[in-house]
PDB file as gemmi writes it, atoms N, CA and C in Angstrom:
CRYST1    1.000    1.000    1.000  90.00  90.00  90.00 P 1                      
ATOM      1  N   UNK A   1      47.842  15.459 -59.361  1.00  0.00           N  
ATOM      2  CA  UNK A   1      46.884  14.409 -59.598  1.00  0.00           C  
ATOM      3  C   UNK A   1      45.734  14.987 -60.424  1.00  0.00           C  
ATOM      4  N   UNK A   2      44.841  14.272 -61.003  1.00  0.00           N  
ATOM      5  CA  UNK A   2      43.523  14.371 -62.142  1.00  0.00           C  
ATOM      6  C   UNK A   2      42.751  14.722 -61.483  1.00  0.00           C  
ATOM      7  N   UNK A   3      41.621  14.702 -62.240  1.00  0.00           N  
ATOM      8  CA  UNK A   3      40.535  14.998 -61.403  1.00  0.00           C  
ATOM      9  C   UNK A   3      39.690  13.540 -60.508  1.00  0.00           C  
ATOM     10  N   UNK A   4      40.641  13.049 -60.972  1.00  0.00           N  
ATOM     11  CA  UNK A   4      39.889  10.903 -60.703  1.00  0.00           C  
ATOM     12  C   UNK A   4      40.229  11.036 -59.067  1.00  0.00           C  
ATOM     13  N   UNK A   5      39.796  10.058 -58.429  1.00  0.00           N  
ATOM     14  CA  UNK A   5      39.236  10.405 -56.999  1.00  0.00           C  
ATOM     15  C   UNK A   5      40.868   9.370 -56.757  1.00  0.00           C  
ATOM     16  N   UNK A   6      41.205   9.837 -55.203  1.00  0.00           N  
ATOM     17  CA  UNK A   6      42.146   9.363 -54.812  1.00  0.00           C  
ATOM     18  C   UNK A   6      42.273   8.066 -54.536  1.00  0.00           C  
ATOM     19  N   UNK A   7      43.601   7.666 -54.743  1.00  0.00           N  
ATOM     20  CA  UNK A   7      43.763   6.161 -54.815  1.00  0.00           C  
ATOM     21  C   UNK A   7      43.174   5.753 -53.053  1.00  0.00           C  
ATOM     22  N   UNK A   8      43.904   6.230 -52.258  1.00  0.00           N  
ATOM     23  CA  UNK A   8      44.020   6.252 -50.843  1.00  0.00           C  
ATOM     24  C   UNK A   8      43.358   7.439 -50.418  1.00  0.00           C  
ATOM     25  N   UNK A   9      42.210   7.091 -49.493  1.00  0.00           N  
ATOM     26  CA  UNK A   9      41.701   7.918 -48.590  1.00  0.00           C  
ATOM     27  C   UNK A   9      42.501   8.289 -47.101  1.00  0.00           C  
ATOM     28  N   UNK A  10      42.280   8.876 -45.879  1.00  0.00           N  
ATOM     29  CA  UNK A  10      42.284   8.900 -44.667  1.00  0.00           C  
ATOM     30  C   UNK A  10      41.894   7.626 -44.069  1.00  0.00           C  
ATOM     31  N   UNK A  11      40.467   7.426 -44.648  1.00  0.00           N  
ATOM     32  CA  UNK A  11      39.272   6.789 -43.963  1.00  0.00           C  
ATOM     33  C   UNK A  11      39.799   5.224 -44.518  1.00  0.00           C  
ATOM     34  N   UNK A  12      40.598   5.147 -45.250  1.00  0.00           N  
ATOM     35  CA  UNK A  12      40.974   3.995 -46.048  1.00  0.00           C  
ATOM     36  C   UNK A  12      42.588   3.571 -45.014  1.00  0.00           C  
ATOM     37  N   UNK A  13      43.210   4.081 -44.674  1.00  0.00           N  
ATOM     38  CA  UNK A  13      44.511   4.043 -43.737  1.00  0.00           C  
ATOM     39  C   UNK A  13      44.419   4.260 -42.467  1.00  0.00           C  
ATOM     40  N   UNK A  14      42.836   4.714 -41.753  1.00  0.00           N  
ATOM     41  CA  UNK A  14      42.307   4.741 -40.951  1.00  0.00           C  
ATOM     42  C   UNK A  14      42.275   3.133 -40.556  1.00  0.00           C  
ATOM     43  N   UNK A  15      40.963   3.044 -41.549  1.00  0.00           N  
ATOM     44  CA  UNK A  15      40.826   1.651 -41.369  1.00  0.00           C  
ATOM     45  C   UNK A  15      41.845   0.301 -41.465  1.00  0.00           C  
ATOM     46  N   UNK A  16      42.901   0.150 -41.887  1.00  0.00           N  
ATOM     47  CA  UNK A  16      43.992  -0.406 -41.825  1.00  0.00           C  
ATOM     48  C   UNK A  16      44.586  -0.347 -41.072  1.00  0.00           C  
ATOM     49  N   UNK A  17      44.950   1.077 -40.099  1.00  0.00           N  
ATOM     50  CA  UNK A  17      45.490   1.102 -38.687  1.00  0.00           C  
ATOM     51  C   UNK A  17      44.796  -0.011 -37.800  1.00  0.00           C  
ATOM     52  N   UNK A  18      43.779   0.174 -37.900  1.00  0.00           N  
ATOM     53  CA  UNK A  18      42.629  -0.083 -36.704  1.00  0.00           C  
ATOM     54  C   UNK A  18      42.863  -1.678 -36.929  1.00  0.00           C  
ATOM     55  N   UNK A  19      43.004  -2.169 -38.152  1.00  0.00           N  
ATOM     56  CA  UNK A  19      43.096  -3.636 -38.149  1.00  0.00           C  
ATOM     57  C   UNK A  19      44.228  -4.068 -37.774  1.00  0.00           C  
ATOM     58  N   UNK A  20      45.398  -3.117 -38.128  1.00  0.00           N  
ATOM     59  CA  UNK A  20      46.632  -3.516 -37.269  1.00  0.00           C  
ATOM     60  C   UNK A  20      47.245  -3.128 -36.119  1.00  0.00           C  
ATOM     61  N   UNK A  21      45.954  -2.838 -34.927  1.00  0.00           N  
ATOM     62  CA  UNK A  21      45.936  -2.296 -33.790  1.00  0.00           C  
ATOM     63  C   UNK A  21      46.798  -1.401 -33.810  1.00  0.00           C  
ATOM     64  N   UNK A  22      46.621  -0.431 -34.297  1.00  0.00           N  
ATOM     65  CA  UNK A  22      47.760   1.015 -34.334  1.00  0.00           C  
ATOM     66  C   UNK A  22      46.921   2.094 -34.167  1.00  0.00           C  
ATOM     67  N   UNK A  23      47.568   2.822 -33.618  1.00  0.00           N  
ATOM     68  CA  UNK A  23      46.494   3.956 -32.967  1.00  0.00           C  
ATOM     69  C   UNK A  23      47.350   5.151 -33.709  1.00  0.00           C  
ATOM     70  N   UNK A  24      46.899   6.142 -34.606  1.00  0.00           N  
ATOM     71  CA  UNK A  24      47.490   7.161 -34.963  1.00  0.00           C  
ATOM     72  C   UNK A  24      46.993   8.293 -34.807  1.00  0.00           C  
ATOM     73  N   UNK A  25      47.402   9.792 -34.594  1.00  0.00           N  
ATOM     74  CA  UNK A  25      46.975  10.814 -34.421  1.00  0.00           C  
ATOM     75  C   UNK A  25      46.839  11.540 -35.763  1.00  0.00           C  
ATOM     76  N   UNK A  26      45.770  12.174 -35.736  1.00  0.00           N  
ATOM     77  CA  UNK A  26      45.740  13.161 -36.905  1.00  0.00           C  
ATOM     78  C   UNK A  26      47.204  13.495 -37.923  1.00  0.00           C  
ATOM     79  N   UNK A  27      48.127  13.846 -37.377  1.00  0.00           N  
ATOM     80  CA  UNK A  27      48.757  14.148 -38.076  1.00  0.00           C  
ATOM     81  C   UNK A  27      49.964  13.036 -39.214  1.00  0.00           C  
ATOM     82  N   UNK A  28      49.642  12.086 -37.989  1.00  0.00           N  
ATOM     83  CA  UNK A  28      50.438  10.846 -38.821  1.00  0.00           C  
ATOM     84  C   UNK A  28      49.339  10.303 -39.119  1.00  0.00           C  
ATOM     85  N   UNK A  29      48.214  10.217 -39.193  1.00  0.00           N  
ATOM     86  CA  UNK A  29      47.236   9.462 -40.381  1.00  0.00           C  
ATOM     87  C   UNK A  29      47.320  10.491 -41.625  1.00  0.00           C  
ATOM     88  N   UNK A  30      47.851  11.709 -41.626  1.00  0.00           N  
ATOM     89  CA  UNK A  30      47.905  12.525 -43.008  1.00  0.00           C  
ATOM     90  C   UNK A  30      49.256  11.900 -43.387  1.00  0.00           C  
ATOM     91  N   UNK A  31      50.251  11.788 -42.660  1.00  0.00           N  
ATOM     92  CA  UNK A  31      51.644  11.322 -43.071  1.00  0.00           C  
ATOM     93  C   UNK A  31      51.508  10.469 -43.841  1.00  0.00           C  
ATOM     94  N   UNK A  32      50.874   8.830 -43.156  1.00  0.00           N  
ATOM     95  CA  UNK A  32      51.009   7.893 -43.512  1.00  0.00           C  
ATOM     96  C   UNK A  32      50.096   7.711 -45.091  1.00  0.00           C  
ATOM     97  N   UNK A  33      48.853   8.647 -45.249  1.00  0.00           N  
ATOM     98  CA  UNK A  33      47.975   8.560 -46.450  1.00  0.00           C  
ATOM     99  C   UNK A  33      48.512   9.413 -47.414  1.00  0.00           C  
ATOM    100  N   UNK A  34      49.309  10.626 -46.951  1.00  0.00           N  
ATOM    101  CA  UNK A  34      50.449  10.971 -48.243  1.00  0.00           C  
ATOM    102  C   UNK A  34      51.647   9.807 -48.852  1.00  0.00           C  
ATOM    103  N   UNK A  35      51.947   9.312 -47.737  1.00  0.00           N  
ATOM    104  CA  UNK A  35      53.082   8.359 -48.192  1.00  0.00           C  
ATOM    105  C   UNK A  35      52.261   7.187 -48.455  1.00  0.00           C  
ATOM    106  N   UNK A  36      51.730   6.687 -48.494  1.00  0.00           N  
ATOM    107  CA  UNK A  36      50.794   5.494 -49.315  1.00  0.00           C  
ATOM    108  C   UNK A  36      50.598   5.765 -50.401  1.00  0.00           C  
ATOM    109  N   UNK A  37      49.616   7.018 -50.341  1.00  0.00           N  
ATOM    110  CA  UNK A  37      49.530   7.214 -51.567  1.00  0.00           C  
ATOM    111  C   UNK A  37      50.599   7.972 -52.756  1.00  0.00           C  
ATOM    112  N   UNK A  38      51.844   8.315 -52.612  1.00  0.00           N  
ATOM    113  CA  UNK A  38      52.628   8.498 -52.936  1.00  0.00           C  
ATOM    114  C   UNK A  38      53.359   7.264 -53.556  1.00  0.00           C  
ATOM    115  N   UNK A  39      53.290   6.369 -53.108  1.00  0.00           N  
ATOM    116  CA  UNK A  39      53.550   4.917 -53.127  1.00  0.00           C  
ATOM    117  C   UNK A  39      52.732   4.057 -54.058  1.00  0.00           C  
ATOM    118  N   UNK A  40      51.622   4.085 -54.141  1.00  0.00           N  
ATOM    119  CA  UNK A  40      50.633   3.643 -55.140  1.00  0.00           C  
ATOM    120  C   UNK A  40      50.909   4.301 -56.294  1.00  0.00           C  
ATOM    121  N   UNK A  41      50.962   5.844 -56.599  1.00  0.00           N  
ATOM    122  CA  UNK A  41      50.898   6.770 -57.662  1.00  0.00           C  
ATOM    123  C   UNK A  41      52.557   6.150 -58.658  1.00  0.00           C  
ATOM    124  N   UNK A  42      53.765   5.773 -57.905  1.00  0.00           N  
ATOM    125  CA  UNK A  42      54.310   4.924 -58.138  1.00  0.00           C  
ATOM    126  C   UNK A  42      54.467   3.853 -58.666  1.00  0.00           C  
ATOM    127  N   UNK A  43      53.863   2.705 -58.302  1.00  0.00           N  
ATOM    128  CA  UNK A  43      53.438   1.932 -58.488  1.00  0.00           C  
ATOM    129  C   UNK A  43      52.539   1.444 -60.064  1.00  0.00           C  
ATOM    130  N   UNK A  44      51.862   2.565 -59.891  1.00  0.00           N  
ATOM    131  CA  UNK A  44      50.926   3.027 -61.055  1.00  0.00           C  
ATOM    132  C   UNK A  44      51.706   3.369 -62.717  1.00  0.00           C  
ATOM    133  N   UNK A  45      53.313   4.183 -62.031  1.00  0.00           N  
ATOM    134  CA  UNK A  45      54.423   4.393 -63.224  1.00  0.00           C  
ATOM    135  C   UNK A  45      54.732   3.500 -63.479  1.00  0.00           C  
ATOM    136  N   UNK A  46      54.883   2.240 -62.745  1.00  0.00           N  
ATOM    137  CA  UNK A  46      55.583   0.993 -63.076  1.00  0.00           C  
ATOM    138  C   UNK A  46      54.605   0.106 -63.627  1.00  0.00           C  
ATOM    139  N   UNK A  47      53.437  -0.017 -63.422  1.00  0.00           N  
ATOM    140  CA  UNK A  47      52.320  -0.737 -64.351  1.00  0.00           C  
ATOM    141  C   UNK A  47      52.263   0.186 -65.493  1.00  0.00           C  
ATOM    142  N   UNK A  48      52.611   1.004 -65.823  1.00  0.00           N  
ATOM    143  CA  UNK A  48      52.122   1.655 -66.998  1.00  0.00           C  
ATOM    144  C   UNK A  48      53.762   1.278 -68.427  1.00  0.00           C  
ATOM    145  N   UNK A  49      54.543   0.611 -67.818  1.00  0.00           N  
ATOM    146  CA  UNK A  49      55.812   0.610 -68.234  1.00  0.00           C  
ATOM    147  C   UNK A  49      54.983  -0.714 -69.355  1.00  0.00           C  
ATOM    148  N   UNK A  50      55.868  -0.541 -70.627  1.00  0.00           N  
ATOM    149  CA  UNK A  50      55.926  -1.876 -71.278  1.00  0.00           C  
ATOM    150  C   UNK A  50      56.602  -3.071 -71.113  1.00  0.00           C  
ATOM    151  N   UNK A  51      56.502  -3.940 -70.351  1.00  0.00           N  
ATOM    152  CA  UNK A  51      57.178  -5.144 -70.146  1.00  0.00           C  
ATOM    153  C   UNK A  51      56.841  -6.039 -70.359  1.00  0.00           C  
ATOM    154  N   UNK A  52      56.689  -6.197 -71.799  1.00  0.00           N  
ATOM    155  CA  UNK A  52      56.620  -7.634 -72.282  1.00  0.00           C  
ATOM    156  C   UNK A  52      57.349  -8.226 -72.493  1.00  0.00           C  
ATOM    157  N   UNK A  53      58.677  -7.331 -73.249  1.00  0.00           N  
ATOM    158  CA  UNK A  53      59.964  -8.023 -73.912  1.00  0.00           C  
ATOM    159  C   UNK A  53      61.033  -8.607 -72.402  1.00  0.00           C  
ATOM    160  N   UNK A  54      60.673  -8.102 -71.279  1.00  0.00           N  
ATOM    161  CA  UNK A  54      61.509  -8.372 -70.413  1.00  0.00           C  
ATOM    162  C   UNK A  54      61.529  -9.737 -69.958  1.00  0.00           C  
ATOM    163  N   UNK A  55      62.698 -10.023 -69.689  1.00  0.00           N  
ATOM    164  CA  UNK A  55      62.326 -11.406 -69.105  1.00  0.00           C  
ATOM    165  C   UNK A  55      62.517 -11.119 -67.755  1.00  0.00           C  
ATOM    166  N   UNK A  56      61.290 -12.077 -66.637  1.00  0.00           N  
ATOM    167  CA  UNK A  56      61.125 -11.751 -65.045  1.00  0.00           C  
ATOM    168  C   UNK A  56      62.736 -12.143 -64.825  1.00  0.00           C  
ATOM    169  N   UNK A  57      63.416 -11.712 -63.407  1.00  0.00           N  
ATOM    170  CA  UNK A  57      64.206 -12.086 -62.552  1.00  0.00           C  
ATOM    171  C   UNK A  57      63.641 -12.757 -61.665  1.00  0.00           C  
ATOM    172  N   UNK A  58      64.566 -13.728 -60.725  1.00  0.00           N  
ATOM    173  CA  UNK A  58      64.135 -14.267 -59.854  1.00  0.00           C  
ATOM    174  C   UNK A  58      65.255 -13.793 -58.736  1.00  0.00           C  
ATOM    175  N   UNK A  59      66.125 -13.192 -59.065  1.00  0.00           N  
ATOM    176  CA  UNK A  59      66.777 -12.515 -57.883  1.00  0.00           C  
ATOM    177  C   UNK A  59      67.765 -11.484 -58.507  1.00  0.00           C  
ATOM    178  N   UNK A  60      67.497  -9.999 -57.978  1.00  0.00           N  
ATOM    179  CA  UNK A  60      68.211  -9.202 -58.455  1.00  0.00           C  
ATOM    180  C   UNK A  60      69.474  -9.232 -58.415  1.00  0.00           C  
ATOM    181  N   UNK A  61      70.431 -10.239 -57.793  1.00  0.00           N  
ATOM    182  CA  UNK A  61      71.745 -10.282 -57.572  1.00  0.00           C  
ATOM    183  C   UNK A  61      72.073 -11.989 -57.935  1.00  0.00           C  
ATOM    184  N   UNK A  62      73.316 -12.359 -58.351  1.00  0.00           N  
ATOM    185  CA  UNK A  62      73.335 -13.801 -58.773  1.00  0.00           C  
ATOM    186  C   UNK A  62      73.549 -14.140 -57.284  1.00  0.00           C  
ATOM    187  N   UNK A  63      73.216 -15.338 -57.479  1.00  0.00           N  
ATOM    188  CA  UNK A  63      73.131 -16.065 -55.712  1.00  0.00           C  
ATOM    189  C   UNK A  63      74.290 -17.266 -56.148  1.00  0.00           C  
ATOM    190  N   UNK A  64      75.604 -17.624 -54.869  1.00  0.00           N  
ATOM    191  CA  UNK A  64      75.989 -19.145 -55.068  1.00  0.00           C  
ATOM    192  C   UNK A  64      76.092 -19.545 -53.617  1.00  0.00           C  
ATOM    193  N   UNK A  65      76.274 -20.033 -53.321  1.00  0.00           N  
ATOM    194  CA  UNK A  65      76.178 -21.264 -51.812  1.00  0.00           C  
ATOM    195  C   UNK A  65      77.615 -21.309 -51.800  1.00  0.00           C  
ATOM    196  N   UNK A  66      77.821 -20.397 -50.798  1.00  0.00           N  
ATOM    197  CA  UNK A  66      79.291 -20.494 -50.316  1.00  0.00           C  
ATOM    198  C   UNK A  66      78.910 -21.865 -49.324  1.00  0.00           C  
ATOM    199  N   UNK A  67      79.956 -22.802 -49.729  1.00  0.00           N  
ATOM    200  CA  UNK A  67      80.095 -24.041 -48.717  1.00  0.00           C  
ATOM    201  C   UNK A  67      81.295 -23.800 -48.454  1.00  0.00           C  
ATOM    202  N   UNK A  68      81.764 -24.817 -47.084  1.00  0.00           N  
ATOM    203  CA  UNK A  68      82.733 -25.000 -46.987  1.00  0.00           C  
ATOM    204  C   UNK A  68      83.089 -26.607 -46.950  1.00  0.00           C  
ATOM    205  N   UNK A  69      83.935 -27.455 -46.809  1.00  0.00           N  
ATOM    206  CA  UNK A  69      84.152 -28.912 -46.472  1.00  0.00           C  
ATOM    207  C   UNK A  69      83.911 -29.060 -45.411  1.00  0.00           C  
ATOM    208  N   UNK A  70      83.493 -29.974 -44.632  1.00  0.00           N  
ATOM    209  CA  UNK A  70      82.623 -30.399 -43.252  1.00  0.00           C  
ATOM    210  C   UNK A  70      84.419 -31.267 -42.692  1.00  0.00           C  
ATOM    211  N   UNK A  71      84.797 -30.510 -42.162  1.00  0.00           N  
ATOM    212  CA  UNK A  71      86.412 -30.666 -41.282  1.00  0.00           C  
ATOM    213  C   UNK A  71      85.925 -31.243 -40.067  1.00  0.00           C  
ATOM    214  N   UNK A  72      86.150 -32.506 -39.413  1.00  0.00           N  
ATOM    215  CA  UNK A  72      86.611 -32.369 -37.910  1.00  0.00           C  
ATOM    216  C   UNK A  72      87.768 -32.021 -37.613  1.00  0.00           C  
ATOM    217  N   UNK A  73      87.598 -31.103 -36.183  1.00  0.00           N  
ATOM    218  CA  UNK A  73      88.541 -29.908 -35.798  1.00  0.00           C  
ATOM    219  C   UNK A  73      88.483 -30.057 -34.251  1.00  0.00           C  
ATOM    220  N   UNK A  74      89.204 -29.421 -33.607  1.00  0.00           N  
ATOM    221  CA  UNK A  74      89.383 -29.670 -32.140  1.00  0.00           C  
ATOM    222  C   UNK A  74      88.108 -29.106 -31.658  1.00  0.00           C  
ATOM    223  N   UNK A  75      87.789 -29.564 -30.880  1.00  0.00           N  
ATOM    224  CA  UNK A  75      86.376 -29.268 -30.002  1.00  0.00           C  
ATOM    225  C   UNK A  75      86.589 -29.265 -28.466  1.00  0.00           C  
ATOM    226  N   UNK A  76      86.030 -28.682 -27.867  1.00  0.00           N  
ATOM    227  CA  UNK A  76      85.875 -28.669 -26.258  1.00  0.00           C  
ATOM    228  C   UNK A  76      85.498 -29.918 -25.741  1.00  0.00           C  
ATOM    229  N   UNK A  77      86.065 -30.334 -24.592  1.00  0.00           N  
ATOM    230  CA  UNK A  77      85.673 -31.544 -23.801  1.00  0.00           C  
ATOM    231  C   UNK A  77      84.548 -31.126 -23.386  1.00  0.00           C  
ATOM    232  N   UNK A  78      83.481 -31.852 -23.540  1.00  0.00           N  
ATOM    233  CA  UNK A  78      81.928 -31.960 -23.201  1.00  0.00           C  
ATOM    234  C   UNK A  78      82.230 -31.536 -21.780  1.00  0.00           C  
ATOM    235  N   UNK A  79      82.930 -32.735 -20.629  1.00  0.00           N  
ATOM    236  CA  UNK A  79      82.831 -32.314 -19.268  1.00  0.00           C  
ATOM    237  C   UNK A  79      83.324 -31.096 -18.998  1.00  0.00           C  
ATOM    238  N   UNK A  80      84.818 -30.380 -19.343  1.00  0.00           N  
ATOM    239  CA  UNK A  80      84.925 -29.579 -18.833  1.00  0.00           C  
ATOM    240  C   UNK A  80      84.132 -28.237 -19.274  1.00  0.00           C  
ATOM    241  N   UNK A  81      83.317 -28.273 -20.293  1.00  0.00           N  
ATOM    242  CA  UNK A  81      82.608 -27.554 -20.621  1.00  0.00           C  
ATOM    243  C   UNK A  81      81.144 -27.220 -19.384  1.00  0.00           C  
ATOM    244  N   UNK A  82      80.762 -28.305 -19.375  1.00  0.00           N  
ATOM    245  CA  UNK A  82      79.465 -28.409 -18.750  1.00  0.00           C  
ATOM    246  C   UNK A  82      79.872 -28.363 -17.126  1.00  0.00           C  
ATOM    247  N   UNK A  83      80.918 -28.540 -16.994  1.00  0.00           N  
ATOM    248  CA  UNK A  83      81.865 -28.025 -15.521  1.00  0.00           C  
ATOM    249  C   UNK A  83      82.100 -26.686 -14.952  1.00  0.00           C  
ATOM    250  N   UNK A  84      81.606 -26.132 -16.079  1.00  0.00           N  
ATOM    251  CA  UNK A  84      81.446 -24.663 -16.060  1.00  0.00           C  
ATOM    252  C   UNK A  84      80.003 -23.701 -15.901  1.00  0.00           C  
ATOM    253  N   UNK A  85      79.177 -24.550 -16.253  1.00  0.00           N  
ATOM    254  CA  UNK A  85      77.855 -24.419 -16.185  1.00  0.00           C  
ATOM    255  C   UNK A  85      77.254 -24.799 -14.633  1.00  0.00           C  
ATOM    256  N   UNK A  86      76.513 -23.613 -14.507  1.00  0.00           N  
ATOM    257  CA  UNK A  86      75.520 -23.465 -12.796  1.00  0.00           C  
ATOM    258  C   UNK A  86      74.889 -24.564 -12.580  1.00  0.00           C  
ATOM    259  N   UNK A  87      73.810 -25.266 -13.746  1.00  0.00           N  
ATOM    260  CA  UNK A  87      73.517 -26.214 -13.578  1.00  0.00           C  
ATOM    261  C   UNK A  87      73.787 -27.276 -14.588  1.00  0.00           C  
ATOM    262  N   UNK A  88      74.039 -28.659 -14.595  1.00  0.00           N  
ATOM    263  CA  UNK A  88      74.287 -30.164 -15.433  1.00  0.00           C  
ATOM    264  C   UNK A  88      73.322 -31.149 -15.372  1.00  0.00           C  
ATOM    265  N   UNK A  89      72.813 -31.234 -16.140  1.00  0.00           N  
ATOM    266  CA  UNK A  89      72.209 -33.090 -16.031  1.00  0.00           C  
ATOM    267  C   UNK A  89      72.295 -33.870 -17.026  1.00  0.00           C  
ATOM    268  N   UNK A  90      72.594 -35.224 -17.053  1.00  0.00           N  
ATOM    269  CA  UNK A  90      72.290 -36.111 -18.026  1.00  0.00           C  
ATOM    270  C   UNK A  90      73.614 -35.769 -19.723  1.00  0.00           C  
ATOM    271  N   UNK A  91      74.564 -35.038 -18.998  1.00  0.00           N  
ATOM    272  CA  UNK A  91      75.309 -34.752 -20.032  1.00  0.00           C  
ATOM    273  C   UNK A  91      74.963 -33.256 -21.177  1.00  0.00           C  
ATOM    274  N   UNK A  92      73.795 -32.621 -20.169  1.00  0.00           N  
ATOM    275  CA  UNK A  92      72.989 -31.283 -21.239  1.00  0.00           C  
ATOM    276  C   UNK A  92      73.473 -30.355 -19.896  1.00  0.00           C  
ATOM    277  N   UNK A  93      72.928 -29.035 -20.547  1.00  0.00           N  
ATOM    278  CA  UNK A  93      72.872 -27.744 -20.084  1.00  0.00           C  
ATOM    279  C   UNK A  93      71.592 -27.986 -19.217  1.00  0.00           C  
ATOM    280  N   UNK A  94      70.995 -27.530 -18.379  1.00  0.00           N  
ATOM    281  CA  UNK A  94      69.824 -27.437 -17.246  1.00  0.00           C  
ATOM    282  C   UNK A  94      69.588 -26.196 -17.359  1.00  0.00           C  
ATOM    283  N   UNK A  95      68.479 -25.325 -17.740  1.00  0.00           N  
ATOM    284  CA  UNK A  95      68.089 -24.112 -17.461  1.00  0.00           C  
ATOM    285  C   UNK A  95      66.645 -23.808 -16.865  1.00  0.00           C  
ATOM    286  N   UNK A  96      66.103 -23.113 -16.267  1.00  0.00           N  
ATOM    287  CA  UNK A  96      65.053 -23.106 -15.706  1.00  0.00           C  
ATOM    288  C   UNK A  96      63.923 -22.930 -16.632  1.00  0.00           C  
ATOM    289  N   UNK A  97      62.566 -23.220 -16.694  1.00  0.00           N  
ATOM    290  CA  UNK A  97      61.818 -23.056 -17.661  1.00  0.00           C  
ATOM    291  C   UNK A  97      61.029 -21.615 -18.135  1.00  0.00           C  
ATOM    292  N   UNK A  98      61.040 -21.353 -19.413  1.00  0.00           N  
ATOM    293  CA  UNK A  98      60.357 -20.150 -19.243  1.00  0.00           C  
ATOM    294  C   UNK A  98      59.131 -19.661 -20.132  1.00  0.00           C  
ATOM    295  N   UNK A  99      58.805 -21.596 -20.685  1.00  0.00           N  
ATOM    296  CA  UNK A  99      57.343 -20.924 -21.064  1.00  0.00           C  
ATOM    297  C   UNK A  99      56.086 -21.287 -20.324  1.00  0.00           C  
ATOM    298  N   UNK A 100      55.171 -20.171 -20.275  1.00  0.00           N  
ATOM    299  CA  UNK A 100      54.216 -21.127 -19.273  1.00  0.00           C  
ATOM    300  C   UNK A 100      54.204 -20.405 -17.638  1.00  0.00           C  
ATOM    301  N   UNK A 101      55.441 -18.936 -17.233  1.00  0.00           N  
ATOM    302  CA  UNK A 101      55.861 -18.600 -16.004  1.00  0.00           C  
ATOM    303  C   UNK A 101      55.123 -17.314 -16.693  1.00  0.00           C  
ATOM    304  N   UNK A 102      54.036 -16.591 -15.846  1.00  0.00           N  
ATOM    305  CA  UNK A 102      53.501 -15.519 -15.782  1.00  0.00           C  
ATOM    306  C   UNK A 102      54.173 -14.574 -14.836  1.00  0.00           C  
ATOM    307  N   UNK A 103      54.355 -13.085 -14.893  1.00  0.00           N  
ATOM    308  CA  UNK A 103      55.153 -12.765 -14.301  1.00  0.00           C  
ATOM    309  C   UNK A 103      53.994 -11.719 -13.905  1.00  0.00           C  
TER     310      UNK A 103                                                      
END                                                                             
């Protein structure tokens, strides 16, 4: 690197932990501000590239919509299905509730 002051500080990935409630120790706040900034300095090669003549992508791979035809096909009898189930009501599944139960 130059003599130009670093992209990424400590005190700069410090503070970003702290906002994303992450608690790091000395040695992985050096990890994580080498690899950031390793990452930016990067970043920095790729802004420096000429890309005007390029034209943007909108997806690095061609995309198609595998469909299939919408078939009716044999299906399970509702009752003996739900005949199998611990609890039934009203023609549905019954399960106990679980938002709202503090444990």
């Amino acid at each position: 690197m130059s003599d130009e002051s670093p992209r990424i500080t400590a005190d700069d990935v410090s503070k970003v932990a702290t906002l994303a409630r992450l608690i790091l120790t000395d040695d992985e706040l050096a990890t994580a501000t080498a690899e950031l900034a390793a990452m930016l300095d990067h970043f920095a090669d790729i802004d420096a590239l000429d890309l005007d003549d390029v034209e943007p992508m909108l997806q690095p791979t061609p995309l198609a919509n595998v469909m299939r035809d919408d078939v009716v096909g044999v299906t399970l009898d509702r009752d003996e299905v739900l005949g199998q189930a611990p609890l039934a009501e009203d023609g549905r599944f019954r399960v106990p509730p679980i938002v709202g139960i503090e444990e």
